[in-house]
N, C-alpha and C positions, 0 to 999 in steps of 0.2 A: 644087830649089825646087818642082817638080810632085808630088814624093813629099811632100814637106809638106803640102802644100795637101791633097792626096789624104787623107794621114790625119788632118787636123784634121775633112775633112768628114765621113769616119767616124763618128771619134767625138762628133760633132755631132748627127750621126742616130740615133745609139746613146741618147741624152739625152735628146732630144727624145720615142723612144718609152718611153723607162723615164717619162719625168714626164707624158706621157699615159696610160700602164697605173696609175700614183701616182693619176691624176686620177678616171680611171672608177673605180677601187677605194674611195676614200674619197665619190664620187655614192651608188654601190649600198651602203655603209656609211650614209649619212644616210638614205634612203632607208627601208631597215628602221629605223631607229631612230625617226623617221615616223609608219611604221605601230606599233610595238609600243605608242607613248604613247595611241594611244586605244583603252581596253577595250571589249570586246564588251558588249551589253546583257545583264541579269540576266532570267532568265526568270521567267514567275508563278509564286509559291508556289504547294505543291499542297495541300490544303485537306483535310477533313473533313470534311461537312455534316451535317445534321439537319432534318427538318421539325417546325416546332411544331405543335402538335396540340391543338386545344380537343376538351375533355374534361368531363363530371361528373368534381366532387371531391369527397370529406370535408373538411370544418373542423373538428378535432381540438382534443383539448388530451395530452401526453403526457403519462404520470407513472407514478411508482413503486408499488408495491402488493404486498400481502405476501397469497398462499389461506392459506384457515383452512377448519377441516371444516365442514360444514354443518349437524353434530351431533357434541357430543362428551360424552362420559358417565365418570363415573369411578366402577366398582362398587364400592360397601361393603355389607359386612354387615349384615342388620336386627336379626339374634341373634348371641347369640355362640357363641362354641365351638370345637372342632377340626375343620380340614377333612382330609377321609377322600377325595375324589374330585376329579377336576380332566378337562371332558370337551372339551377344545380344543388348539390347539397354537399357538403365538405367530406375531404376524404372519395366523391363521386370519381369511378374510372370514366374519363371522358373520351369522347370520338372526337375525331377533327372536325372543323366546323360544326360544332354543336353550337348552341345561343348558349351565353354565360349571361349576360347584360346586358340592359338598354337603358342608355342614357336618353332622358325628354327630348324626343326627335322633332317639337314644334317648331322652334326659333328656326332647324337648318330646313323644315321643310317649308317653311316661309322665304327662306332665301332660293330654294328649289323655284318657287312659283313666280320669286322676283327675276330669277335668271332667266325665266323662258317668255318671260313677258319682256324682258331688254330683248331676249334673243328674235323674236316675232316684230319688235320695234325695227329691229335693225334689219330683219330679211325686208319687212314692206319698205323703209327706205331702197333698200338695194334694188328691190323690183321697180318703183318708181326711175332710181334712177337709170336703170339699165333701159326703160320704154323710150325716157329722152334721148339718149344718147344711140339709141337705134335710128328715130325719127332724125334727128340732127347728121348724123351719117350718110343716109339716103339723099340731103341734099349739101351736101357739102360738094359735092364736084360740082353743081352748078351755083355755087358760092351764095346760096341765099342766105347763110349766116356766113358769120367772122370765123376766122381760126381761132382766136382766142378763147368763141365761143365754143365751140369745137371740144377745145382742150378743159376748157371746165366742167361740161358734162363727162368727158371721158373720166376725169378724175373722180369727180363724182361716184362713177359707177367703183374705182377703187376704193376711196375712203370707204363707201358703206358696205364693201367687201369685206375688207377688213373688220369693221364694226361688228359683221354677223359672225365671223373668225371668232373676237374676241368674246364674244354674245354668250358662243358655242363652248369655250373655255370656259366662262364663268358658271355655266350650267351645269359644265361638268365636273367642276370643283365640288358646285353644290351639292348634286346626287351625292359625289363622294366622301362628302361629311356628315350627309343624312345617311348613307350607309355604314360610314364609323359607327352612328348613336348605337347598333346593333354588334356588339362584340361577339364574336364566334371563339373558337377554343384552336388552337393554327398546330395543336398536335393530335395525338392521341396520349393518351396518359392519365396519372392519377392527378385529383387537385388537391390543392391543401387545403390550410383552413382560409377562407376569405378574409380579405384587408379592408373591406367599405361593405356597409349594406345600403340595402333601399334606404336614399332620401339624402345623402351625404353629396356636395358638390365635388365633383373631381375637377384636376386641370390637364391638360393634353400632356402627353407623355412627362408628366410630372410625379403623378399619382400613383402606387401600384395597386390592384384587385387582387389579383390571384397569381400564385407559382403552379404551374404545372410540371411534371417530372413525365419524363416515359421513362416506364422500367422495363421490358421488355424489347428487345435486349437489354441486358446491362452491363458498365463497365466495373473492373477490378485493377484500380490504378496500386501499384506496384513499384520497387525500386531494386536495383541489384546493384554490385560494387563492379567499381571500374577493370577490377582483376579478371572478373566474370564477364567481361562486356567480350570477348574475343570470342569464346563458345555460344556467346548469344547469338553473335552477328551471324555467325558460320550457319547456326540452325534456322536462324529466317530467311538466308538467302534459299537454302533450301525448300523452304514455306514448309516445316514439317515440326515449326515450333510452336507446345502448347502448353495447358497451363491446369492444374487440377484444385480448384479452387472448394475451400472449407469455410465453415463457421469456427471457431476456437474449440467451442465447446462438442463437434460431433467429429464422430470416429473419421479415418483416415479415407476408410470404401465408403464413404456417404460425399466425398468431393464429386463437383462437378466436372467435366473439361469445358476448356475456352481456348478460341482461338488467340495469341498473341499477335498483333497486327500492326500495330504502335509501338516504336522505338524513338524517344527522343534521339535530339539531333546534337544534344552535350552534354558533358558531364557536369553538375553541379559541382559549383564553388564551396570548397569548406567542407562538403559531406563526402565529395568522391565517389559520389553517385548516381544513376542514371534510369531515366522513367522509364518504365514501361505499362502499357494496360492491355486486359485479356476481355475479348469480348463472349459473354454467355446468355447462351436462352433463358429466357426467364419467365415464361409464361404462365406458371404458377404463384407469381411472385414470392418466392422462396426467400432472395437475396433484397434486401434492405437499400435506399441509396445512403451512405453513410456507414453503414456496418462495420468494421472491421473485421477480418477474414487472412484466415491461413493461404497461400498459396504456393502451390510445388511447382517449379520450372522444370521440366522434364527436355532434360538436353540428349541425350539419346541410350539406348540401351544394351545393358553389358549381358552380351549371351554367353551363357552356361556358368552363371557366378553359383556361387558355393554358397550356401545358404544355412545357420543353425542356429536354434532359438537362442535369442539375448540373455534368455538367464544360465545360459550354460557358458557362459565366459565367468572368469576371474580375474581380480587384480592382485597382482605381486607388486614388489619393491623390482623385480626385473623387467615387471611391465603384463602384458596379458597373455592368460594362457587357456586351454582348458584340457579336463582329462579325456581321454580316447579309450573305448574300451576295443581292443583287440581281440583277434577272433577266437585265442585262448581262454578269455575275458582276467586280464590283466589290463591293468591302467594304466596307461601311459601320459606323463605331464606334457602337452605341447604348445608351446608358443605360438600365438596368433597375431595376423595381423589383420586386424578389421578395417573394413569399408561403410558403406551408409548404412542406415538401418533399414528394412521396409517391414513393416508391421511392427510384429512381434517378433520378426527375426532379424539376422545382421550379414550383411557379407563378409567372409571370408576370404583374403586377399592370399596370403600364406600360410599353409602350417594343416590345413584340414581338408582333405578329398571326398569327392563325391561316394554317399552309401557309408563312409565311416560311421560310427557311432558314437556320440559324445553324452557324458554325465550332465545328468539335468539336474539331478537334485540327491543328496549324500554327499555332495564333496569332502567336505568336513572330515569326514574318517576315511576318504582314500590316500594309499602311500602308493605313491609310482611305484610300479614293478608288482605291487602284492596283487591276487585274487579280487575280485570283486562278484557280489551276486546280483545279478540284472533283473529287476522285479519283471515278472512274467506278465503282468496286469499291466503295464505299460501301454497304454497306445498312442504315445509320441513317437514319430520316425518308424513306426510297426510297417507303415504302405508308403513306400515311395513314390505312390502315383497319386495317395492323395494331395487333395491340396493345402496350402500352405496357408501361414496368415495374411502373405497379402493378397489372396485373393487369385492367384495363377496357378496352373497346373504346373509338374517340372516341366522345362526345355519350353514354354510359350507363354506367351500373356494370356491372358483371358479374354 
């Protein structure tokens, strides 16, 4: 009976601690499960920034535009004939009066030689007749000839005046056909490729030899819309209208300037549009005639515009904004209203002031109003005096 007892109490106590080790096992089980339901907090975005920067701007118009040469010549013949000479090479920069051609100058220098021998014909007639008609003069008061005779010598000495007039003209025709045979070059400029070689007969301004271009200056022929014709006029009368002229292909600070100088005098039927051409140095010949070319109409400039890089705007369904970071560094959403672009960056019309700070890059995870952290390595908008992308310091052009 005591050994019963004894092992009932056993195994009593054997129970009692197995469903206390049950008990703290499934406490330290609830416990973490406890902690795991509340997550830790998110920490602040890390940011991008930019300082905006009031700046001189241009106020532009962009547009298409085609250089053309600023002289272009297409040589023909003034005589005809066969050309014997040829003193250039294609593609040659040529001077003004340079020798291009010479057509066979025999045939006009044969008529050279005929016109001075009529010409010499006709002076010894006139000398003859002027000795008669001197002698006949001397006794005309004492009537040893007629008056009729009189008047026939006199005329005499006309007609073969005349003759030597005419003599003197035909001579000078001639030189200036045997000087034709000799073609000079009547600009400066590049030549192309030749239309005739040695041995081919030409015929007087029938024929063409060669194009000549001057490129140097050059023009950049241009068109703007009739809406824009009122700020154009306004900047030419002032003469402080110009023109920054590009290739398609090369950055924005790689344009030229030109002066605008030329306005046509209507507006185009059908297109609603109106010429214009900008004239630029070209002595390196850089610009092509033919080319087609970017060009900015720079109609005058907006001082102290707001300026922040392009990639820090956004679009909404309400339209465009971006974030501001304050000087708490919270974020604030704000609507803009932009202007043109210059470079890499854009004008800001409404909505962002000068030195503010705006998000370049993380937008993605900012909420208006929360924290944000401004990466320290940043150096966009770091110096306000640097300069910008298009090229000007703040508050002046370059």
């Amino acid at each position: 009976m005591n050994m019963t007892l004894a092992t009932n109490v056993i195994f009593g106590n054997r129970y009692l601690a197995l469903f206390a080790a049950v008990l703290t096992l499934a406490t330290i089980g609830c416990g973490r499960s406890s902690v795991q339901a509340a997550p830790p907090a998110m920490p602040a975005p890390l940011v991008t920034v930019a300082k905006a920067n009031a700046e001189d701007v241009p106020r532009y118009l962009d547009e298409i535009g085609r250089n053309a040469a600023f002289e272009s010549v297409t040589v023909t013949p003034q005589v005809g004939g066969r050309i014997v000479e040829r003193h250039f090479q294609d593609g040659e920069n040529l001077h003004k009066g340079q020798l291009l051609f010479v057509i066979d100058p025999r045939p006009y220098k044969a008529q050279v030689d005929s016109a001075q021998a009529a010409l010499a014909q006709a002076k010894a007639g006139l000398d003859l007749a002027r000795i008669q008609f001197a002698r006949d003069e001397e006794v005309i008061g004492t009537r040893a000839i007629s008056k009729q005779d009189y008047d026939t010598k006199k005329n005499a000495v006309d007609v073969y005046g005349a003759q030597v007039e005419a003599s003197e003209a035909t001579l000078e025709s001639a030189k200036l056909n045997l000087e034709y045979c000799y073609i000079h070059s009547p600009i400066d400029g590049r030549a192309g490729a030749r239309l005739v070689d040695v041995g081919n007969v030409v015929q007087p301004n029938a024929t063409s030899l060669l194009s000549i271009q001057r490129l140097d200056p050059i023009y950049a022929n241009f068109t703007i819309t009739e809406s824009d014709l009122p700020g154009v006029q306004k900047q030419m009368s002032n003469g402080t209208l110009s023109a920054a002229v590009r290739l398609p292909s090369e950055a924005e600070n790689a344009a030229r300037t030109g002066r605008v100088e030329f306005l046509d005098n209507a507006v185009q039927n059908g297109s609603g549009t109106v010429n214009l051409r900008a004239t630029m140095r070209n002595s390196d010949h850089y610009f092509w005639p033919g080319q087609f070319v970017n060009v900015r109409l720079v109609l005058s400039t907006d001082k102290g515009a707001v300026l922040i890089p392009n990639q820090a705007t956004q679009i909404s369904q309400k339209g465009t904004f971006v974030y501001v970071v304050k000087s708490d560094d919270t974020a604030e959403l704000r609507p803009v209203k932009l202007g043109q672009r210059q470079g890499d960056q854009v004008v800001v019309s409404e909505g962002v002031a000068a030195n503010e700070r705006v998000v370049l890059a993380g937008q993605m995870l900012v909420r208006p109003g929360d924290k944000v952290r401004v990466d320290s390595g940043s150096a966009a908008g770091a110096d306000p005096n640097a300069k910008s992308s298009t090229g000007r310091a703040p508050g002046g052009q370059s």
